[in-house]
C-alpha positions as CSV (number, residue, x, y, z in Angstrom):
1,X,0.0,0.0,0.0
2,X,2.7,2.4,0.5
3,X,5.0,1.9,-2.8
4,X,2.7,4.8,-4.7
5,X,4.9,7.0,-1.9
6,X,7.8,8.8,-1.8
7,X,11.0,8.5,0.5
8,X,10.3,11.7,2.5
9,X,6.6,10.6,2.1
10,X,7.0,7.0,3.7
11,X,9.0,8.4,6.4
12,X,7.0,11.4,7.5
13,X,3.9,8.6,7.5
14,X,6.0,6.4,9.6
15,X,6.3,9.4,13.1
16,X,2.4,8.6,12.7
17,X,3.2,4.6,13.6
18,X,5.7,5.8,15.9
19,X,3.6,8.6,17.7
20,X,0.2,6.5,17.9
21,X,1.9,4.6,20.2
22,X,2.0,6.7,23.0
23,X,-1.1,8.2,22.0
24,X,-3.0,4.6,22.5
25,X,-1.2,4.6,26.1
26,X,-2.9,7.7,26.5
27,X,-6.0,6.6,26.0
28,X,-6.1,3.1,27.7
29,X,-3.1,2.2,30.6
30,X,-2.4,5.6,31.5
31,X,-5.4,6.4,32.9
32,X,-6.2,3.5,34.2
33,X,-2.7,3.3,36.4
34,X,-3.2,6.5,37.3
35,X,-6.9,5.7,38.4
36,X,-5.0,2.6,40.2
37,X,-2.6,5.1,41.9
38,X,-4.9,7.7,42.8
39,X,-8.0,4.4,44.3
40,X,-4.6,3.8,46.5
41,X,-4.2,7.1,47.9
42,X,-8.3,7.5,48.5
43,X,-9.6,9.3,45.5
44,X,-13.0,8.1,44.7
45,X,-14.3,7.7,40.9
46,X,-15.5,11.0,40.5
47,X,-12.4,12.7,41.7
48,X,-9.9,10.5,39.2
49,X,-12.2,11.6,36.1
50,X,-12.1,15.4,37.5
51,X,-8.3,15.8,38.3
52,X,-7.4,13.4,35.3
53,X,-9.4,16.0,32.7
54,X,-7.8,19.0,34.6
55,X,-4.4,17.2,33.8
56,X,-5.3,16.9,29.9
57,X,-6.4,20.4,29.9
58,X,-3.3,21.7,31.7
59,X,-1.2,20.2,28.9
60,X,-3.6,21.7,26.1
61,X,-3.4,24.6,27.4
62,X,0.6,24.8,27.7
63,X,0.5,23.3,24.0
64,X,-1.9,26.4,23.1
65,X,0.8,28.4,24.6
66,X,3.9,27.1,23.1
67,X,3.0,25.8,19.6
68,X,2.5,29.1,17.8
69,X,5.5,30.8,19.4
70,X,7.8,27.6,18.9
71,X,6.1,27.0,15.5
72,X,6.7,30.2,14.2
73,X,10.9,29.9,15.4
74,X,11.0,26.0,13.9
75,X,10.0,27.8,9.9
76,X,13.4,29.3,10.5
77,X,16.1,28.0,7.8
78,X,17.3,24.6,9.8
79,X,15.5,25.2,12.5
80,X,12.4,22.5,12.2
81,X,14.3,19.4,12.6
82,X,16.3,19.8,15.5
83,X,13.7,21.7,17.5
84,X,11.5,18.4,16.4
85,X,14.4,15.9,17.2
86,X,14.6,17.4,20.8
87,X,10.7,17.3,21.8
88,X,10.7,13.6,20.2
89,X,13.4,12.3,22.7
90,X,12.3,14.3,25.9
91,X,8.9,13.2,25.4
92,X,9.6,9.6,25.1
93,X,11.9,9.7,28.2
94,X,8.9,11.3,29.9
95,X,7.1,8.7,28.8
96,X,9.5,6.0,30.0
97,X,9.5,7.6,33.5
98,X,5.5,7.3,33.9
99,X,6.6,3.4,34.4
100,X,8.5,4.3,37.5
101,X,6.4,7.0,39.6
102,X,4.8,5.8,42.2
103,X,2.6,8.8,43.7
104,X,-0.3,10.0,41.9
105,X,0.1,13.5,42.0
106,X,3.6,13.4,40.8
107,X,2.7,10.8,38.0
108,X,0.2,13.9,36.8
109,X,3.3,16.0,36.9
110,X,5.3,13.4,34.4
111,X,2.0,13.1,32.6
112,X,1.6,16.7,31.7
113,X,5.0,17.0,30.5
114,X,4.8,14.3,28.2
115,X,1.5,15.1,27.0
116,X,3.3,18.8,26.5
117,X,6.3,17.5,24.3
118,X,4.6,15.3,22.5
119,X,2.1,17.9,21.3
120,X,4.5,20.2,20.6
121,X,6.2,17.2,18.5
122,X,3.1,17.1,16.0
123,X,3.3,21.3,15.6
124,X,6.2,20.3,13.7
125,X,5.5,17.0,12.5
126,X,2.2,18.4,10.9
127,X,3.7,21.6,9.3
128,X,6.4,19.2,7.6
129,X,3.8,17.7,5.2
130,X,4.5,20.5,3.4
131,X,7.9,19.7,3.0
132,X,7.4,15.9,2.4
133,X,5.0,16.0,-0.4
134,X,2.8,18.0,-3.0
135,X,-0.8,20.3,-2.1
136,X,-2.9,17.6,-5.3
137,X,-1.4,14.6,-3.0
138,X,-2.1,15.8,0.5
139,X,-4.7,14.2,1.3
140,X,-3.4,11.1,0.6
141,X,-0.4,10.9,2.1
142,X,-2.3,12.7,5.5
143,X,-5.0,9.7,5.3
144,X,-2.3,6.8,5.0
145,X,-0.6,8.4,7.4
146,X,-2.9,8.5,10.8
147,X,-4.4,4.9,8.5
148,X,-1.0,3.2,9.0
149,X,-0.5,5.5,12.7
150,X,-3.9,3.3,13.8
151,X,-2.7,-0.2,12.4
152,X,1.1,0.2,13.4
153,X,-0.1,1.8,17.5
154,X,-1.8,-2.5,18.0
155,X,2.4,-4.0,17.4
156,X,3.7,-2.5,20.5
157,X,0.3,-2.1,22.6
158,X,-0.7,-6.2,21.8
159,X,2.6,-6.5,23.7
160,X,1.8,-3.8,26.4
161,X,-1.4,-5.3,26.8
162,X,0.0,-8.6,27.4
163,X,2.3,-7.3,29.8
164,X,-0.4,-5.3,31.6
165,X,-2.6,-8.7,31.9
166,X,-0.1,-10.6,33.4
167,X,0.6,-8.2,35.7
168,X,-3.2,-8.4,36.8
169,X,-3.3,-12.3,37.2
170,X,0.0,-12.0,38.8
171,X,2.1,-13.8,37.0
172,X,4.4,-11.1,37.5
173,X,5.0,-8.0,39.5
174,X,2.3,-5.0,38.1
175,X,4.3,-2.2,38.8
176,X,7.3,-4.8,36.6
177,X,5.1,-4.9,34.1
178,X,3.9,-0.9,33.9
179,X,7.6,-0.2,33.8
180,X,8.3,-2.7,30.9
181,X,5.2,-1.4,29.0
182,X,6.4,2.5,29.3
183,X,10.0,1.7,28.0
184,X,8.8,-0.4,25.4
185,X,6.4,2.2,24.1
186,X,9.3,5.1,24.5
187,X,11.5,3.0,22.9
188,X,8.8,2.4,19.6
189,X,8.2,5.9,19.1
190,X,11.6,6.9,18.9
191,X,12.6,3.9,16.6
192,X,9.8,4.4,14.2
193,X,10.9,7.7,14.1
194,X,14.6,7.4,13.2
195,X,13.9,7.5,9.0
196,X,12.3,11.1,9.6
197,X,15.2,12.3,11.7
198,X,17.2,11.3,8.4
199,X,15.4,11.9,5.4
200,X,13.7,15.0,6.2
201,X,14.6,18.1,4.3
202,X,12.8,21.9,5.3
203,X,12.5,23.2,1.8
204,X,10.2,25.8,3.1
205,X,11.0,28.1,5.5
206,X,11.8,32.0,6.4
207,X,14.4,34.4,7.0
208,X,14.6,36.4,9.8
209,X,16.6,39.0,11.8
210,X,19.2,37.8,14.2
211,X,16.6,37.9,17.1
212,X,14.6,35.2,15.7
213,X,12.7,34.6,18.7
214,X,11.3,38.6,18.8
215,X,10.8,38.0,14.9
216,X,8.6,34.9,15.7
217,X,5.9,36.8,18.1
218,X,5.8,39.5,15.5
219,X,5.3,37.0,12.7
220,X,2.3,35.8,14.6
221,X,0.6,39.1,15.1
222,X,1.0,40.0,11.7
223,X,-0.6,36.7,10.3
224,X,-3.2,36.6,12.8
225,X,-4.4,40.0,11.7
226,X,-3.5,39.3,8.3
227,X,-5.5,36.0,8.3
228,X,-8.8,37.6,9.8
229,X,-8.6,40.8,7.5
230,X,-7.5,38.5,4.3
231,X,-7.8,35.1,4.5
232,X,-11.0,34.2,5.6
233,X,-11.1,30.9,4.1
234,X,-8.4,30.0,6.8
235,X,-9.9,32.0,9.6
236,X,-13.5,30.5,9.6
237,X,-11.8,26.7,8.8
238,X,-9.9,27.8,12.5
239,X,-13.1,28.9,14.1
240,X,-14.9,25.4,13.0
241,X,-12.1,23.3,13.5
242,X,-11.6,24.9,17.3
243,X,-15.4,23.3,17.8
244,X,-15.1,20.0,16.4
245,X,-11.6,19.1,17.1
246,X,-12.0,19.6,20.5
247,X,-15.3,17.0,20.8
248,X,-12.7,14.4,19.3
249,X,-10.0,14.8,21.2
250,X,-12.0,15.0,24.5
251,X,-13.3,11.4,23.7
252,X,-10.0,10.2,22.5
253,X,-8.7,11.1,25.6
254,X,-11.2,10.0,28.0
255,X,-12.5,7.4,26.5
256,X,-11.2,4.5,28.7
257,X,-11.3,7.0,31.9
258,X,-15.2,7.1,30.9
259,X,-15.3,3.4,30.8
260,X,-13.3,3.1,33.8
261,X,-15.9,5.4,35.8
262,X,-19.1,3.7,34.4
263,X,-17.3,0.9,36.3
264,X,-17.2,-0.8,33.3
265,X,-14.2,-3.8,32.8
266,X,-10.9,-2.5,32.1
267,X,-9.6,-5.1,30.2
268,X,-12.4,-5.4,27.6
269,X,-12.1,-2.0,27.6
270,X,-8.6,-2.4,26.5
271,X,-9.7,-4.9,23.9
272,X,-12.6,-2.7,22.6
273,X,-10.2,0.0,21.8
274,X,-7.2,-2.2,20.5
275,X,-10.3,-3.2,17.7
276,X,-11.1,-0.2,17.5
277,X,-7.5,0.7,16.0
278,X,-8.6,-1.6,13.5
279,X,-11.6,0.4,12.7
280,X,-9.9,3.2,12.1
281,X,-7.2,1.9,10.3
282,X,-10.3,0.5,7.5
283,X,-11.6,3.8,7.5
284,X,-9.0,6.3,7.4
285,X,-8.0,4.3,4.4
286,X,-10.9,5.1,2.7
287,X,-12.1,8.2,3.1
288,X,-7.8,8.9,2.0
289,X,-9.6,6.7,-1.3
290,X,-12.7,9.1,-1.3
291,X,-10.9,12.2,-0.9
292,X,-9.5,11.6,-4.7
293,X,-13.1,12.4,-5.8
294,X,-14.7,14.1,-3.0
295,X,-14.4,17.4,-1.3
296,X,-12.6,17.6,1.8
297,X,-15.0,19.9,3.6
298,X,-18.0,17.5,2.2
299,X,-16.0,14.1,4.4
300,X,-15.5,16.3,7.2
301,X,-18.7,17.3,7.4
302,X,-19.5,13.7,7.6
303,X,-17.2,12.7,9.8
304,X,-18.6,15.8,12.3
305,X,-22.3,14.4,11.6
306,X,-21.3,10.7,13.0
307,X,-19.6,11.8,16.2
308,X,-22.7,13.8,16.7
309,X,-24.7,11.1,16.5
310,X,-21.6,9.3,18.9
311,X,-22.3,12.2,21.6
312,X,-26.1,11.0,21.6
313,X,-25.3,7.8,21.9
314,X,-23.3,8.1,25.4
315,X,-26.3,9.0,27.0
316,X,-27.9,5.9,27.3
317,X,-24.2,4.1,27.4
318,X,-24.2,1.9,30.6
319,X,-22.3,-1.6,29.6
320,X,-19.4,-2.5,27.8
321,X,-21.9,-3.7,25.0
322,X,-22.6,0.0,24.3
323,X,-18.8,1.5,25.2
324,X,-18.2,-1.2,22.0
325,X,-20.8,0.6,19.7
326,X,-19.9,4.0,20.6
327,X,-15.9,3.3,20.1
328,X,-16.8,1.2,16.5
329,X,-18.5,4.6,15.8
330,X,-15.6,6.5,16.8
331,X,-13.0,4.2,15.1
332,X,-14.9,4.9,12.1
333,X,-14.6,8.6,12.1
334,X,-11.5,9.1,14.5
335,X,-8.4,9.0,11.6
336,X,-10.9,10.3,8.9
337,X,-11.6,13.6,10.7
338,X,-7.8,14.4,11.8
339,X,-6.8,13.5,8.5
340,X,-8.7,15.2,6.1
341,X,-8.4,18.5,8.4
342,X,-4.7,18.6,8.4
343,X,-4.1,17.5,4.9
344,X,-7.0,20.2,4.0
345,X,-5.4,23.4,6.1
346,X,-2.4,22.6,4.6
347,X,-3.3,23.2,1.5
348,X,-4.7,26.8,2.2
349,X,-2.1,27.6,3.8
350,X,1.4,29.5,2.6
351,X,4.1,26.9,2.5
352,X,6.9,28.8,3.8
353,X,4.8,29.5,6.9
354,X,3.7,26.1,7.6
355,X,5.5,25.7,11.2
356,X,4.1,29.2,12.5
357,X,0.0,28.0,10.2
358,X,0.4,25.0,11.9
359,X,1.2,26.5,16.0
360,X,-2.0,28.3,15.2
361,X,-3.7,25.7,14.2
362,X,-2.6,23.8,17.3
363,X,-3.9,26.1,19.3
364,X,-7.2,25.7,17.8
365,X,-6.6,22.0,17.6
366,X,-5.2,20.4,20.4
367,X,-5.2,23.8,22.8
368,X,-8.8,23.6,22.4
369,X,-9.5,19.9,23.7
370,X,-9.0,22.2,27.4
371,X,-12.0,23.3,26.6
372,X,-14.0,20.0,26.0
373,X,-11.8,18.5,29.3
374,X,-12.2,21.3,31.6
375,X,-16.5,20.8,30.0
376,X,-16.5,17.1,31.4
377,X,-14.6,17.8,34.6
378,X,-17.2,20.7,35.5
379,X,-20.4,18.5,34.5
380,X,-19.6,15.5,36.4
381,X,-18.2,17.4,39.5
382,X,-21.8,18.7,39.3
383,X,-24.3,16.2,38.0
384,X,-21.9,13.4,38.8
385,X,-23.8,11.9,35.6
386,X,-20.9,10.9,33.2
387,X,-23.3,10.1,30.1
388,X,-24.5,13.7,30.1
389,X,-20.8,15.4,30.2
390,X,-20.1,12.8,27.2
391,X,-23.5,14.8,25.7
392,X,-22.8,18.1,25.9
393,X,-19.5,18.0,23.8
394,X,-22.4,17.3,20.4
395,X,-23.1,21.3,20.9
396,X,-19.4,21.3,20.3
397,X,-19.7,19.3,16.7
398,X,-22.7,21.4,15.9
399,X,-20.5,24.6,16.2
400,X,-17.8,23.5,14.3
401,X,-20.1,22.4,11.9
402,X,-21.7,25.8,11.5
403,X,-18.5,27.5,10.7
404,X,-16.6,24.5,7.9
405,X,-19.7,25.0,6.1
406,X,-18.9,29.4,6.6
407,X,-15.2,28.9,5.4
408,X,-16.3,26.2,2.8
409,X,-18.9,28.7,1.3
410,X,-15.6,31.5,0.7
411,X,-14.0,31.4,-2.9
């Protein structure tokens, strides 16, 4: 499937593989350690889901912070690469440590941080594409990539998972296993990611004044103004994206710590969402197919349309039954969505401003998810009802939808 690519187009799809990794950790064993961790120190179910969002949305948040200004400094000539190379490896020693911390509130600390580097590794990552590859095959190469990211994420979490369930039978030591399962995964993302590291070449970039650091926080405020005076095609696809985005990567990121607080089995869980990679992998595949004959906006608009219907769904989800209809619909949506909006912004975007388009975009991306986090900490704090926090993000997908359609609409 990948011999239509390129070189620099193979290996920028393989950081996906490498990166989904600790993206499905993320999603399944971290939260469910740290729910093990914080159970041990007397947090009840309620309080793990509350202080676990406000973790997520302190690293979004930090991310909304950092990836414009550091995005804008990496479009510098040679700048992207090393600035990338050095978030890659901190993050995945961050990562490594969440296998060895044994209080909860500290493991939040390491968790944050992680979450923080690796974020700020995908500003980078994502503006590269346009480096990599050409605006007609965008698409393309975006779908195959989080496609393959989804398939290649089940090699080293099948093993983590193993790990994790002999831990729980007791065949060995849990905290052993934890710590194998966070090396292995630090170790995969940084292997996968080794042919990028070498292959890639910044063709675009700018030049700037000695100070490049003052030049990057001007740069910003001139494009921001710039891009709601002029570029209003780019400025209502934020605006929509900022919605949507944000209901995706809310339920990406608490998926399993929804489970877990429904009380619902951890290990299918696990399994659920392992098939679930699967699903996604099927169907990031083809809408990267469909987008060679569709419109971009018209597949994200259906993409936003299923995970309304998703957000419905959770209010009547009590048993692991339902969790496994709500993640097949996610699955089927999940790469589609993230896809088709990255490989789509890219291509209204100026090239030679990718890193500083794509900080921006970040920040109305992955920043915003502090917004759909903080939602679901608030509502069940209040109506300690998880299937109606999981609700409310749908006014999220309605929003978005609202403004694609605006920015479609512009010529």
């Amino acid at each position: 499937m990948l011999k239509r690519f390129t070189k620099p187009e193979k290996s920028w799809i393989l950081y996906d593989i490498g990166n989904s990794a600790f993206t499905m950790m993320v999603s399944t064993i971290i939260p469910i350690w740290y729910n093990t961790l914080a159970s041990d120190a007397g947090v009840n179910q309620a309080g793990y889901l509350a202080t676990w969002s406000y973790a997520t949305s302190i690293a979004t948040v930090a991310t909304a912070v950092l990836g414009p200004i550091t995005g804008a400094l990496a479009d510098n000539r040679g700048y992207k690469k090393p600035m990338f190379t050095a978030v890659l490896l901190i993050g995945a020693l961050a990562c490594a440590m969440l296998g060895i911390v044994p209080q909860y509130m500290f493991y939040l600390i390491i968790y944050i941080i992680a979450k923080i580097l690796y974020q700020l590794s995908l500003v980078y990552y994502d503006s590269m594409i346009n480096d990599v590859t050409t605006p007609e095959r965008m698409d393309d190469v975006s779908s195959i990539g989080y496609a393959w990211g989804y398939l290649g994420s089940c090699i080293p979490f099948l093993a983590a998972l193993a790990l994790y369930y002999l831990g729980l039978i007791k065949v060995m030591p849990i905290r052993l296993s934890i710590f194998i399962d966070f090396i292995l995964i630090a170790a995969w993302w940084v292997g996968v990611s080794v042919p990028l590291l070498k292959n890639f070449e910044q063709k675009n970039y700018v030049e700037t004044s000695a100070d490049k650091i003052k030049e990057s926080f001007r740069r910003i405020g001139w494009t921001l103004s710039h891009m709601y005076k002029e570029e209003k095609k780019v400025f209502y696809f934020l605006i929509g994206f900022f919605f949507y985005i944000d209901g995706v990567y809310t339920i990406i990121d608490e998926a399993v710590a929804i489970g877990t607080a429904l009380g619902l089995d951890q290990m299918g869980l696990l399994v659920i969402l392992l098939l679930t990679q699967v699903v996604a992998f099927a169907f990031a595949s083809l809408f990267g197919r469909l987008s060679q004959t569709h419109k971009s906006t018209s597949l994200i608009t259906v993409c936003i349309l299923g995970y309304t219907g998703v957000a419905v769904f959770a209010l009547f989800m009590h048993a692991l039954w339902q969790f496994g209809i709500m993640a097949f619909g996610v699955g089927m949506f999940q790469g589609a969505i993230q896809a088709l909006s990255r490989s789509y912004y890219g291509q209204i975007i100026p090239a030679e401003a990718s890193g500083e388009y794509f900080g921006i975009y970040d920040i109305c991306g992955k920043g915003a998810a502090f917004m759909g986090t903080t939602l679901v900490g608030i509502a069940v704090s209040i109506t300690n009802s998880v299937n109606i926090a999981v609700a409310t993000l749908g006014i999220l997908f309605i929003l978005g939808l609202v403004f694609l359609r605006k920015s479609a609409a512009v010529k």
